[in-house]
C-alpha positions in Angstrom: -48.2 10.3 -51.4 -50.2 13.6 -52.3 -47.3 16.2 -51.9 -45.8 15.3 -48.6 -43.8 12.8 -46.7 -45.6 12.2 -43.7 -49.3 11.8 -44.3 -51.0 9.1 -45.9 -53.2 9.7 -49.7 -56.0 8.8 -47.5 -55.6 10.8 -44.4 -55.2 13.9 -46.4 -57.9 13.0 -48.2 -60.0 12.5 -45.7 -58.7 15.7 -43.9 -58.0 18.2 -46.2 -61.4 19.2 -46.8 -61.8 19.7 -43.3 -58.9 22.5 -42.5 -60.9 25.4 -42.9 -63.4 24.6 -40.4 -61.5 23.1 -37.5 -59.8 26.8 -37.5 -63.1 28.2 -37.5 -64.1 25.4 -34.3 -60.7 26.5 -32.4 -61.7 30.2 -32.8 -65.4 29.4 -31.7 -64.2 27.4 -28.6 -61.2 30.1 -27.5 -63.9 33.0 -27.5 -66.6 30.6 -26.1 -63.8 29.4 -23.3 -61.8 31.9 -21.3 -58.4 31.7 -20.0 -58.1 31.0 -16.7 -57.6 27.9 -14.0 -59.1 24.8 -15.2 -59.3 20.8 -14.1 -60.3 17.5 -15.7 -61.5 14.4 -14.3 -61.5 11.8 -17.1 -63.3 9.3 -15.6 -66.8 11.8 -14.9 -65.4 13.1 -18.6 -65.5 16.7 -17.4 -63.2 19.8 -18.2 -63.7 22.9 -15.8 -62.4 26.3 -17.1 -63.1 29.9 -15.6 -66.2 28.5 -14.5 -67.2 26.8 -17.7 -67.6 23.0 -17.6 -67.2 20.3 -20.8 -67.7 16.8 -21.2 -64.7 15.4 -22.7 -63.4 12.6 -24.8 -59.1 11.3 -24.6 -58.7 11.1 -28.4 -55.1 10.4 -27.2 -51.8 11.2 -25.5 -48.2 12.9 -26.5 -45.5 12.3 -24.7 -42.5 14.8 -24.8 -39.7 12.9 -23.2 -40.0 10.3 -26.5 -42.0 12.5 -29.2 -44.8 9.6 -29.3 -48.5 9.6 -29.8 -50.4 6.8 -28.3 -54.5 6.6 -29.3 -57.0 6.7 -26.5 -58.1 3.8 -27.9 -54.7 1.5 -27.2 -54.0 3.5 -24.0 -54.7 0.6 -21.2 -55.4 2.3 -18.2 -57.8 -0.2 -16.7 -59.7 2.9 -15.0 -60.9 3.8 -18.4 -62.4 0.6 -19.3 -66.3 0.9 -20.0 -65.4 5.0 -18.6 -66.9 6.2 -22.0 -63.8 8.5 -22.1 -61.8 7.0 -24.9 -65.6 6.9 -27.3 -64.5 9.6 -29.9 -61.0 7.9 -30.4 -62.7 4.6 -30.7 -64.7 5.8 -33.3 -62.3 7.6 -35.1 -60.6 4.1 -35.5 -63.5 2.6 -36.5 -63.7 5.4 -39.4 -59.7 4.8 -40.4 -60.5 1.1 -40.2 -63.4 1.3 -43.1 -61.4 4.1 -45.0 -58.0 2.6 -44.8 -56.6 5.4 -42.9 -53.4 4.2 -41.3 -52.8 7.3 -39.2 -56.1 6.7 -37.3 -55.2 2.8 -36.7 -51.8 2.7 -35.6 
């Protein structure tokens, strides 16, 4: 482990590098994207915000009740099969799968 007790070697090397500019994407998108009322329809992949509409991705799911995370990818709502929604978590498999990053596979 590099320093913690949670993370993988590999995930935080593959994320580490990466901190400084997800904050500076979050910032980008909160002053691009204002508060307000919003919808989602996963299955046309589109988020609707104060006006402002996005094609989305379901990299994956928390659930509360249980504290679990389940991937896009394993989630198997038959209405997403072939939607294109679950894509982005598919790949990011696909990249913990070649860099033997458990966090992305499990």
């Amino acid at each position: 482990m590099t320093g913690n007790d949670f993370f993988s070697d590999a995930f935080v090397r593959a994320a580490a590098p990466l901190g400084a500019w997800v904050g500076e994407q979050l910032d980008t998108f909160n002053a691009y994207m204002p508060m307000g009322e919003w919808n989602v329809n996963l299955l046309d992949r589109k988020y609707r915000q104060s006006g402002r509409e996005l094609t989305v991705s379901v990299l994956g799911s928390y659930a509360l009740e249980d504290q679990t995370w389940l991937w896009g990818w394993a989630n198997q709502s038959p209405s997403w099969k072939d939607s294109g929604v679950t894509a982005a978590a598919e790949a990011i498999r696909a990249i913990g799968e070649r860099d033997g990053i458990p966090e992305f596979t499990t």
